[in-house]
Structure formats: structure tokens, C-alpha cells
C-alpha positions in Angstrom: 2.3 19.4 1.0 5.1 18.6 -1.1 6.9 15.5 -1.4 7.3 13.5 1.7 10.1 11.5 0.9 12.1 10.3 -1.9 14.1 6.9 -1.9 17.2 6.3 -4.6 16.8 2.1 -3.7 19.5 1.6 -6.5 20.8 3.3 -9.2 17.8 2.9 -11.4 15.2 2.7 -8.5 13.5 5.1 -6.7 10.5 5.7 -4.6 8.7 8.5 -4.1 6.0 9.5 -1.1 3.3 11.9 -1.3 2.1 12.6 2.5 -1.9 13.9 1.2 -2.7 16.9 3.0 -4.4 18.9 0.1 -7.5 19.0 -0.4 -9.2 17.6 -3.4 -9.6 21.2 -5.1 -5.7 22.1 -4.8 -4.7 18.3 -6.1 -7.0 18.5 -8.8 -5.8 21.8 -9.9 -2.5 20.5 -10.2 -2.9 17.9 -12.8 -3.8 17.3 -16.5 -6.3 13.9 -16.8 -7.0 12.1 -20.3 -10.4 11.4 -20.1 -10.7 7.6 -19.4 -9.0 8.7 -15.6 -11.3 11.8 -15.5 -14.1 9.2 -15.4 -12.3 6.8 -13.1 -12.0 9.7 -10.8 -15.8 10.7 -11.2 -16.5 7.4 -10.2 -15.0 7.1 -6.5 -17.7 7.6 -4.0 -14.4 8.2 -1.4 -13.4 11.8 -1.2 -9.9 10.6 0.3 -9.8 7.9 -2.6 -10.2 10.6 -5.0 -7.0 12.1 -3.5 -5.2 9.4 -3.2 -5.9 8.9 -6.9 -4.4 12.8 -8.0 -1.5 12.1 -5.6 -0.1 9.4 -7.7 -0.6 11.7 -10.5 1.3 14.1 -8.6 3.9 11.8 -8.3 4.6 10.8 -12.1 4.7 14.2 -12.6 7.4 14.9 -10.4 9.3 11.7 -12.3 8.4 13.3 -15.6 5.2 11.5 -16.9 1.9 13.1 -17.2 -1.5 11.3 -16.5 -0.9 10.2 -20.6 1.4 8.4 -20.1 0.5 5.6 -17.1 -1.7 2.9 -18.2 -3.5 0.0 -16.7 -3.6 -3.6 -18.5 -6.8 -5.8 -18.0 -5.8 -6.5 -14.7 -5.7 -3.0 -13.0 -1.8 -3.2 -13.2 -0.2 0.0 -13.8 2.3 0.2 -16.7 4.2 2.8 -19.0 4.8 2.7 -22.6 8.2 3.4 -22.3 10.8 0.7 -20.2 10.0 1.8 -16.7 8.0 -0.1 -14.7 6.0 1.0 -11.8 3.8 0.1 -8.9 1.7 1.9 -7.0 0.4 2.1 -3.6 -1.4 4.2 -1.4 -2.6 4.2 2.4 -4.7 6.5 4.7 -2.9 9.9 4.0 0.1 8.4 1.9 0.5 7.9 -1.2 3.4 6.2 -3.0 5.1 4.8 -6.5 8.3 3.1 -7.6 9.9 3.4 -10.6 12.4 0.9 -12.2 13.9 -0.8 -14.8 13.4 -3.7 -13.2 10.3 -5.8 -12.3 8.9 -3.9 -9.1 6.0 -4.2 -6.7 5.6 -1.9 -3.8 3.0 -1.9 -0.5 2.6 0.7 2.3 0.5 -0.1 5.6 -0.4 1.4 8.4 0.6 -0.8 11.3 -2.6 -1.9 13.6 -3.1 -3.9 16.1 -6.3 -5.9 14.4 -3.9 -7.3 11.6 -3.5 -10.1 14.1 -7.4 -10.8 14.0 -6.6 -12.0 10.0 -3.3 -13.2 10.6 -4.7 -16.9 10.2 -5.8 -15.6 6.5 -2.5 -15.2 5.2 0.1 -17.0 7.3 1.2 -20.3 7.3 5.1 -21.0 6.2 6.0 -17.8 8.5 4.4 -19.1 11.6 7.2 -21.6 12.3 9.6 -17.8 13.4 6.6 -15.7 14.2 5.9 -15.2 18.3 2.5 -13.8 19.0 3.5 -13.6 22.5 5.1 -10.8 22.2 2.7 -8.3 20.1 4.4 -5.1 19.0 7.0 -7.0 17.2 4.3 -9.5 16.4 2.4 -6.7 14.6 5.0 -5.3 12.8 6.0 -8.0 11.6 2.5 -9.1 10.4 2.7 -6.2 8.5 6.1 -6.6 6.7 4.5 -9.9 5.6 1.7 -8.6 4.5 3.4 -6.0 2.9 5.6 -8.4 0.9 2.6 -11.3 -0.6 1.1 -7.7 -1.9 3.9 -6.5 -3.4 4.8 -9.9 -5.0 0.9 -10.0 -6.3 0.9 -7.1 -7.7 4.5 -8.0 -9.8 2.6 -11.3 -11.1 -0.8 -10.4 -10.3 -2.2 -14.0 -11.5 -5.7 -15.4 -10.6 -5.3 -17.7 -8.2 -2.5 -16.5 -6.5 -3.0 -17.6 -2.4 -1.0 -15.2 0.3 -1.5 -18.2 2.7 -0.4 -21.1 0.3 1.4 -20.0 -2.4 3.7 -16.8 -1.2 6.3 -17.6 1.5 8.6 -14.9 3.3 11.7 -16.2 5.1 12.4 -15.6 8.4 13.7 -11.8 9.1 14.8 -9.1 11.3 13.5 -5.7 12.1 16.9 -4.6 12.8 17.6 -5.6 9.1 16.0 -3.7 6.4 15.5 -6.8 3.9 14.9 -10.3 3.6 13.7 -12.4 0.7 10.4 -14.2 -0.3 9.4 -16.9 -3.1 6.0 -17.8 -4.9 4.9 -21.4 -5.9 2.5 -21.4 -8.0 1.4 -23.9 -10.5 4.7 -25.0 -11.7 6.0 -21.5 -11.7 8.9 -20.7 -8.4 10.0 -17.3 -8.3 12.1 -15.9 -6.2 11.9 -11.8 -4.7 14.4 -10.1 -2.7 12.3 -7.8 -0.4 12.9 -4.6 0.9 11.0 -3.0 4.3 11.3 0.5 5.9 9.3 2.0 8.9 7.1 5.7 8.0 6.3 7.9 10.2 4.8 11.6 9.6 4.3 14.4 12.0 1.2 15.0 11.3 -0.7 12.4 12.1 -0.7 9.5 14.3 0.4 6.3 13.6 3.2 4.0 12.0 3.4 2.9 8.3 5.5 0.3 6.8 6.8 0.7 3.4 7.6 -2.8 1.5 8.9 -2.8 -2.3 10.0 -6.3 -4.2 12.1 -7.1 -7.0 12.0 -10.3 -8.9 14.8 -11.8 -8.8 
């Protein structure tokens, strides 16, 4: 499958969406892997993991980077040499990466009803706008949010770092296609403008929700 999607979020932003229909074989033939990612790769016991894995690769490539040039620092956050920075994200049979020059963090879920189950676990601040009583919204909802605290880890990815405590999202619309969000942590307050958008593929079943930060 080519690319699913690309997104121009700005002039010096973009996303890009790889839906994974390949197999592992016709992925893997496709790319070039240094040998530290060869052995990453080697290492996943999870066939669709493994494709996941060569679809971001597939990805940089079509941005003009090779496996060479993406990088990950001692906490598993990917980086390049040059002034771009990007974030990575893959679920079920997408897979997806912004690029900026600006600080970015991107998350893509499938929406499910059982995110309500572990709602508790990373919800507090957004409870005072959220309405369980009325579930679809409810769960889509759920999933912007949860979208947005992993996007905003993964742009400061600090130990510590609570989704219920220390990560807020202000109230929003799904008629809307942003809202904004803040993180207090230690005596650090930053502040994210967040942006959500709804996936959907015709090959398989299912919704997906597609949220990317930017530090503000």
C-alpha cells in the first residue's frame, strides 16, 4: 500500500500515514537498516510490530531520510541530526510520523469502547466537561485525551510525568479540530496547542484518532 495520507499541518509541518498492508517480506525489501535497527528488528517477537517498525522507515524515506539518519536518545525518543524534529506513532495497521521544525509530539488510537474501563487512570481535570452518559462521544473523547497526555509525554518525555495529575486538556469540541493542553510538573508549566483528526480506512474496521502537539 502506498501512502495513506499526507497532512501539510503548517508550512513547515507535515504528517504522513502509512496504512500496513504489506507483508513483512515486501516492507523489508524496501528499506536499507544500519545495523543497531537490524537488531532492534530481530528482536520483536510481534510479526505486526516488525511492520510497524519498516513502515516508519518507509515513511522517512518518503521525507528524504534513510534508516541512518533517525536516532533514538537514552530515552527511546526519536531524533535527527539535522533541525527537524519528529515523532512517531503507530497503531493496529497504521503507522505514522511528523516532521517539524518545531517541537512536535504525535499519537494515533483506535477508538474502543474499553478506554472507558481506564478512564479513572488518566482523567481528573477533564472530568469536570466530560459526560459518560452519553458514550460515543464519551469515547471519542476519551481518546482525544488520551491522545493529547501521549503526545505531550513523548515532546518532554520526563520520568515522572503523571497523565492523571500532571497533564491537563481544556475543555473541547469534536466539531472543532483543536484545543489546547498544559503540563505542571515540578516547577516546570508548559503550555501545547493540540491538534485532533478522526481516521478511517476502507479496509478495515474501525475508527482512529490522530492527535499531534506543539509546544507552545
Amino acid at each position: 500500500m502506498p501512502l495513506f495520507k499526507t497532512i501539510q499541518c503548517n508550512e513547515n509541518t507535515r504528517i504522513l500515514i502509512w496504512e500496513i498492508t504489506e507483508s513483512f517480506d515486501e516492507l523489508y525489501s524496501r528499506v536499507t537498516l544500519k545495523e543497531k535497527t537490524q537488531k532492534r528488528l530481530d528482536g520483536m517477537k510481534s510479526e505486526m510490530h516488525q511492520r510497524a517498525f519498516l513502515s516508519v522507515r518507509m515513511l522517512i524515506q518518503e521525507m528524504g531520510f534513510t534508516d541512518k539518519d533517525l536516532h533514538y536518545d537514552e530515552f527511546g525518543k526519536p531524533y535527527f541530526d539535522c533541525h527537524n524534529y519528529i515523532s512517531i506513532t503507530h497503531s493496529y495497521h497504521f503507522a505514522a510520523i511528523i516532521i517539524s521544525d518545531q517541537t512536535v509530539g504525535i499519537d494515533m488510537e483506535l477508538q474502543r469502547e474499553k478506554i472507558q474501563r481506564i478512564a479513572d487512570k488518566f482523567t481528573d481535570y477533564e472530568c469536570d466537561y466530560l459526560n459518560p452518559g452519553l458514550t460515543e462521544q464519551y469515547v471519542k473523547k476519551l481518546t482525544v485525551i488520551w491522545g493529547a497526555k501521549e503526545a505531550i509525554f513523548k515532546i518532554r518525555n520526563e520520568k515522572g510525568i503523571s497523565f492523571k495529575d500532571h497533564i491537563l486538556v481544556e475543555d473541547f469540541s469534536l466539531d472543532e479540530p483543536q484545543t489546547s493542553a498544559s503540563l505542571h510538573f515540578d516547577e516546570l508549566i508548559k503550555d501545547f496547542d493540540v491538534h485532533y483528526k478522526e481516521i478511517q480506512s476502507d479496509n478495515f474496521e474501525g475508527k482512529f484518532t490522530l492527535v499531534y502537539a506543539f509546544e507552545k
